[in-house]
C-alpha positions in Angstrom: -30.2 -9.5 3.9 -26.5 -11.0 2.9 -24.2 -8.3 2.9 -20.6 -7.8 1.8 -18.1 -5.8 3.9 -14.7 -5.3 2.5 -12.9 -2.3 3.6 -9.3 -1.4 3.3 -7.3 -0.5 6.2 -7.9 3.1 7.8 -4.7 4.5 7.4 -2.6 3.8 10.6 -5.5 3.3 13.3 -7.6 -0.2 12.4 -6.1 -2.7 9.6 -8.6 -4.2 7.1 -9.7 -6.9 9.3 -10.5 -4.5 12.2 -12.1 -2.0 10.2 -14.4 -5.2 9.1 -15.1 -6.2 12.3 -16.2 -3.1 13.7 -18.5 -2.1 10.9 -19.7 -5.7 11.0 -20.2 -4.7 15.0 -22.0 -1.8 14.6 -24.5 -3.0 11.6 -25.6 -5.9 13.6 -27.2 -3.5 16.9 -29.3 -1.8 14.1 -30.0 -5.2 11.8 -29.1 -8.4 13.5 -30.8 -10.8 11.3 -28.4 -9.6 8.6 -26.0 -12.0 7.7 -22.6 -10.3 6.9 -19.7 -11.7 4.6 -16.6 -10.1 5.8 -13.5 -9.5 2.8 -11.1 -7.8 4.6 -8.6 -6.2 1.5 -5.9 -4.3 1.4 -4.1 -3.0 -2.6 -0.4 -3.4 -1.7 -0.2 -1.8 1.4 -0.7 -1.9 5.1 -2.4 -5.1 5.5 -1.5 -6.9 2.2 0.1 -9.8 3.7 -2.5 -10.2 6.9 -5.2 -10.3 3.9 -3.6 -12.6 1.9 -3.0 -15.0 4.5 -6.7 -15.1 5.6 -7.9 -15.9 1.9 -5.1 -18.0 1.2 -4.0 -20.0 3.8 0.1 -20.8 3.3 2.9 -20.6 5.8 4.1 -17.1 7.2 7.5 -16.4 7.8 8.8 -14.0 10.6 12.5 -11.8 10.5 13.9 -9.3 11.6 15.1 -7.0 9.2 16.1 -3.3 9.1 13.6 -0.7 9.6 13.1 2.4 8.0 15.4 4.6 9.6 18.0 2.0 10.6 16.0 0.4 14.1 15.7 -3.5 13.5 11.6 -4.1 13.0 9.9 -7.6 13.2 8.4 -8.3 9.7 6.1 -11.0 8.0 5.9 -12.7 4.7 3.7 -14.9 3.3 4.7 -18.4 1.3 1.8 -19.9 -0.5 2.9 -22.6 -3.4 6.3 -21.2 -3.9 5.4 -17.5 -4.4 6.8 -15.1 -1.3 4.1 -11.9 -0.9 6.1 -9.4 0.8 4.6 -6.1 2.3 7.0 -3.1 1.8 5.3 -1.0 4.9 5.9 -4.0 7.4 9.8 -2.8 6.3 9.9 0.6 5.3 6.5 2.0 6.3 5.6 5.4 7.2 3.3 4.1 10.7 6.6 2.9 11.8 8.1 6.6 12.7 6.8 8.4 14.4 5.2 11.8 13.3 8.1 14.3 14.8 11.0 11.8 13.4 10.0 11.5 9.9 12.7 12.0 7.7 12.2 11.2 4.1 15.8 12.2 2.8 17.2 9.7 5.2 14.6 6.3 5.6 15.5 3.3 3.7 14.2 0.5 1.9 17.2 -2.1 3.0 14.6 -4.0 5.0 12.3 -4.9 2.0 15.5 -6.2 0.7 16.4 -8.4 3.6 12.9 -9.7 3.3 13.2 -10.3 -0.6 16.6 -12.0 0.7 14.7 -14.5 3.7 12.3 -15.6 0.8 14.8 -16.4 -1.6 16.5 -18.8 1.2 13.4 -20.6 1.3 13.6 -21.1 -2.5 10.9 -19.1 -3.5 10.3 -19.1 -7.3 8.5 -15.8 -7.8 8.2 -12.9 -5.1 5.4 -10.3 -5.4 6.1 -7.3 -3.6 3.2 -5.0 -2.1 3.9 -1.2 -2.8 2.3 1.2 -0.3 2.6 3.4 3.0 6.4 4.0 2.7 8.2 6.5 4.6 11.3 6.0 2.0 12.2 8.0 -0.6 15.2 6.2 -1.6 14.0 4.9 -5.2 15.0 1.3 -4.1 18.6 1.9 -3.2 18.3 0.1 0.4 16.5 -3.0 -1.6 19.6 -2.9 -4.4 22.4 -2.7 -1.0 20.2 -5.5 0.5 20.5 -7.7 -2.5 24.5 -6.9 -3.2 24.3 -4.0 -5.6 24.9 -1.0 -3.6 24.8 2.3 -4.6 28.7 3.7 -4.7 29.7 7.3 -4.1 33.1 8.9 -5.3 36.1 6.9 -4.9 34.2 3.9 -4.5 33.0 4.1 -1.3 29.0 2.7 -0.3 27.2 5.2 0.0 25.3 5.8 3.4 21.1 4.9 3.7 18.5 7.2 2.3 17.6 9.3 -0.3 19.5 12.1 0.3 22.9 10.9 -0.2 21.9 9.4 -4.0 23.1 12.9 -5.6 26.3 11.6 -5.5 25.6 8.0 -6.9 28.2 6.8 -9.5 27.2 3.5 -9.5 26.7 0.4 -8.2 29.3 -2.4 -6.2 27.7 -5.1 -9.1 25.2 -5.8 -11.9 21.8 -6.2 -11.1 19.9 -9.3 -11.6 17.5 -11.2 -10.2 17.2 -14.6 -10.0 13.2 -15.1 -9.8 10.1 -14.1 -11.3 9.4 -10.7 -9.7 6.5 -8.8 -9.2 5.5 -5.4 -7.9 1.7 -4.8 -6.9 1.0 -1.5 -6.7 -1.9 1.1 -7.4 -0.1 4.0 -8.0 1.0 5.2 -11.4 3.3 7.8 -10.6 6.7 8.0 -12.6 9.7 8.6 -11.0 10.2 12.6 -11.1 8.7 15.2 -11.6 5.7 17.2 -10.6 3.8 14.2 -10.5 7.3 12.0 -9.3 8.0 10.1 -6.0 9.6 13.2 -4.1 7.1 16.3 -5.1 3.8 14.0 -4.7 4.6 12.1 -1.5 7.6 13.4 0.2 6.3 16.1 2.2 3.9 13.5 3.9 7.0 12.1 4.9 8.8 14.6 6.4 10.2 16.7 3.7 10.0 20.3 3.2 10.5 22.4 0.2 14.0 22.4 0.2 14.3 18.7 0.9 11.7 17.6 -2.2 14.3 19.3 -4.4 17.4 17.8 -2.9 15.4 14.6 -3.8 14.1 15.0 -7.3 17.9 16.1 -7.9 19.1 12.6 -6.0 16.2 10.4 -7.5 17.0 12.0 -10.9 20.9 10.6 -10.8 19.7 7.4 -8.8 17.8 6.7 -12.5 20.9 7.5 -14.2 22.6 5.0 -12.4 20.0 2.1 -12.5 19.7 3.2 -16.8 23.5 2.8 -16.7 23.6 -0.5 -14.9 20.8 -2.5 -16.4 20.5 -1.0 -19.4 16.8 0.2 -18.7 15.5 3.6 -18.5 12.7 3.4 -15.9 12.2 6.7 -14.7 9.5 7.5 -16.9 7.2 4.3 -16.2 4.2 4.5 -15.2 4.6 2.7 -11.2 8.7 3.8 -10.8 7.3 6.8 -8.4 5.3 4.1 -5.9 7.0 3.7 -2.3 9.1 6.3 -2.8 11.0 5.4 -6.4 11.1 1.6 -5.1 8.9 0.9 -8.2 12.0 2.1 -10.1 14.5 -0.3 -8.5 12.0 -3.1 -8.6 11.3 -1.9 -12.5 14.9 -1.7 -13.0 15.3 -5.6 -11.9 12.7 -7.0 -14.0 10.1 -6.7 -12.3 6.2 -7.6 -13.8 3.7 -4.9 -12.7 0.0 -5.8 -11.4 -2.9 -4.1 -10.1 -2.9 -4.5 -6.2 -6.6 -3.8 -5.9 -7.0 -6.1 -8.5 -4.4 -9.3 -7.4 -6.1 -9.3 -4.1 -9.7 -9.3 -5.9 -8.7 -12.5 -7.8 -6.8 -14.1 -4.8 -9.2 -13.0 -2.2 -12.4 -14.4 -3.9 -14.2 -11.0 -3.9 -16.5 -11.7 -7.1 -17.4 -15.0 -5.7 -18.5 -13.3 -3.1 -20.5 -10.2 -4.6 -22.7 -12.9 -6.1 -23.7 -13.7 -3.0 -25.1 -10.6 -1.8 -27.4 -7.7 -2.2 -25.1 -5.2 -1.0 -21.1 -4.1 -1.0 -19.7 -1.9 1.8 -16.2 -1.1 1.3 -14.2 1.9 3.0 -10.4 3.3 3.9 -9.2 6.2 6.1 -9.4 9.0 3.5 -11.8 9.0 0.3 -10.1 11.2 -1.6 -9.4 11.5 -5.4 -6.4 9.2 -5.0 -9.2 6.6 -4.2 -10.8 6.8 -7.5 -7.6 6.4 -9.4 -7.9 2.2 -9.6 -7.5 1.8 -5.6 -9.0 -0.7 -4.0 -12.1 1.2 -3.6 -13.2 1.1 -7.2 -12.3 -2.5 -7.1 -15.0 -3.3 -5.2 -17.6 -0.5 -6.6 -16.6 -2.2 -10.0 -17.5 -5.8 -8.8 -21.0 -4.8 -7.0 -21.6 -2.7 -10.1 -21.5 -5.5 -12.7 -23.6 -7.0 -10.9 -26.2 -4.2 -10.6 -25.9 -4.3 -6.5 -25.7 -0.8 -4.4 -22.0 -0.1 -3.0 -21.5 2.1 -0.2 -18.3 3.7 1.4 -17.1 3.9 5.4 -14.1 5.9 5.7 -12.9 8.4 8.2 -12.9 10.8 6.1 -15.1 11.7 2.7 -14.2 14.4 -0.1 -15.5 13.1 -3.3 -18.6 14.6 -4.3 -21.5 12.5 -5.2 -21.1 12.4 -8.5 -17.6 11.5 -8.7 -18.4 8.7 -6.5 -21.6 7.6 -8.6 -19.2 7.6 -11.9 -17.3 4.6 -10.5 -20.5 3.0 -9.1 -20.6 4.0 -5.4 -24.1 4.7 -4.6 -23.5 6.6 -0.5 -20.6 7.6 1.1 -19.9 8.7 4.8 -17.6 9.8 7.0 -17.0 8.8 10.5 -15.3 12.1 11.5 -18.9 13.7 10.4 -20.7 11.4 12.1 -18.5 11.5 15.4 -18.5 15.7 15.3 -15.1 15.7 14.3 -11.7 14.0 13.0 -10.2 14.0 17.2 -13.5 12.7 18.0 -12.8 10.0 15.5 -9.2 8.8 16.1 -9.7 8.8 19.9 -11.5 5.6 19.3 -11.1 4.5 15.5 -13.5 1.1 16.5 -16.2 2.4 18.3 -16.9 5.6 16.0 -16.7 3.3 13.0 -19.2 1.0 14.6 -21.6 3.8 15.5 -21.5 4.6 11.9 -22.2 1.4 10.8 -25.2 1.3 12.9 -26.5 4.5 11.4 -26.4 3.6 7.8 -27.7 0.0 8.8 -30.8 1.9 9.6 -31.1 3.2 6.3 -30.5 1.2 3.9 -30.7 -2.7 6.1 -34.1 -4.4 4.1 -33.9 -2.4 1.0 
């Protein structure tokens, strides 16, 4: 039996490839004359350049840029016939603080600008830029100070990193402009503010508390008059400005073309080539949620195998879409590792091995069918 597996990462404890690798581990003890086609994926986030660069090939650049709350980070970006495919989280992402130092009002996105900057040097013509796992809430304004347009307070002084200190924006040291084709890849279609916004849906995850999300709707709210002000663009309604923490609005704001992640990285990575191939798609991520039915990578790949009339089941550590959500976007099974393992601490103590041994368990149910 030829099988597909092409997971997404599992949040911060096995990237795409790993995840792959282990459920290719554990399927082989329980059917080893299966031959498995591993896809690793990833929709704009953790893993987006790492995936890339398998499927693709091209020449990966290293730097050193700013991290999300100031530290200098090693980062990677992938050149691949003139276009630059940059991964916000290796920058500004949310694995790089720790738990007890996250502080959403204060991380920054300067990094993914410094990147932006290294792949301009090298003359790139158009720059795609991966939106996901952020611990910034900043709505771009580290990118724009990266680039030369930084965000001024009164008096004309630049304004410090973060967030937090955009309530007092009143504009920017020059006009924004670009000078290549941009492109933000992204799967989430949250605007800027609001109930559904950048600060009220993601910013307690990093680090904010009531009090905080409201200091930042009221920043991220002033942050768009600015960027309306300077380019001419309102943005803040769009579906996208609210991904990475409002850096869909900056990238918006400069131009930028917006793609499907899960979707870029099914063209690029040759996913449908390979689901003709097979008689079965196994896909998975840390967390099926509802967020994972909303055109994440997930549904990418339940969409491919269902076209094709072939069964798709989901790994991930943890499940909580019912059965017939799942079977409306074509996802036959779905289990969980923390289930399987007797519980979520069970399961992170050794992400691998519990995903393996849940590999091997649905291998011997549906391995021959």
């Amino acid at each position: 039996m030829r099988i597909l597996v092409a997971p997404d990462c599992f949040g911060g404890t096995l990237s795409a490839r790993a995840a792959a690798e282990a459920i290719s581990l554990g399927w082989r003890r329980s059917a080893p004359d299966d031959e498995l086609v591993l896809r690793p994926l990833a929709d704009g986030g953790p893993g987006f350049v790492e995936v890339l660069h398998a499927a693709l090939g091209g020449t990966v650049h290293r730097a050193e840029v700013t991290g999300p709350l100031g530290a200098r980070v090693e980062a990677e970006w992938l050149e691949h016939d003139g276009t630059a495919y940059i991964e916000c989280a290796q920058a500004c992402g949310l694995h790089l603080v720790p738990a007890a130092e996250r502080d959403a009002s204060r991380a920054t996105t300067r990094g993914v600008g410094e990147l932006v900057n290294s792949a301009l040097a090298e003359g790139a013509h158009t720059v795609v830029i991966g939106l996901g796992g952020s611990a910034s809430t900043d709505g771009g304004a580290g990118l724009f100070a990266a680039l030369g347009f930084a965000p001024l307070g009164e008096g004309g002084v630049e304004l410090p990193p973060g967030g937090g200190p955009l309530t007092g924006c009143t504009g920017l040291t020059a006009k924004p402009r670009f000078p290549a084709r941009l492109v933000m890849a992204s799967d989430v279609e949250n605007v800027l503010l609001g109930r559904h916004g950048a600060a009220h849906t993601f910013g307690p995850q990093k680090g904010a508390d009531a009090a905080e999300v409201e200091a930042l709707e009221r920043a991220l709210g002033r942050w768009a008059d600015v960027l309306a002000e300077a380019t001419g663009e309102d943005v803040r309604d769009t579906a996208g400005a609210g991904a990475a923490g409002g850096l869909g609005a900056g990238l918006l704001a400069l131009g930028a073309e917006v793609v499907s992640g899960a979707g870029l990285v099914r063209d690029l990575t040759g996913l449908d080539s390979a689901l003709d191939s097979v008689r079965l798609a196994i896909t998975g991520e840390g967390s099926f949620d509802w967020q994972s039915l909303r055109g994440k990578l997930i549904t990418a790949v339940a969409a491919g195998a269902a076209e094709r009339g072939l069964p798709c089941l989901v790994l991930a550590g943890q499940v909580s879409v019912g059965r017939r959500e799942s079977a409306a976007v074509g996802i036959d099974d779905s289990y969980a590792v923390a289930e399987h393992a007797g519980s979520v601490a069970a399961s992170l103590a050794d992400p691998a091995g519990t995903l393996a041994d849940l590999a091997e368990h649905v291998a011997g149910q549906w391995s021959g069918r």
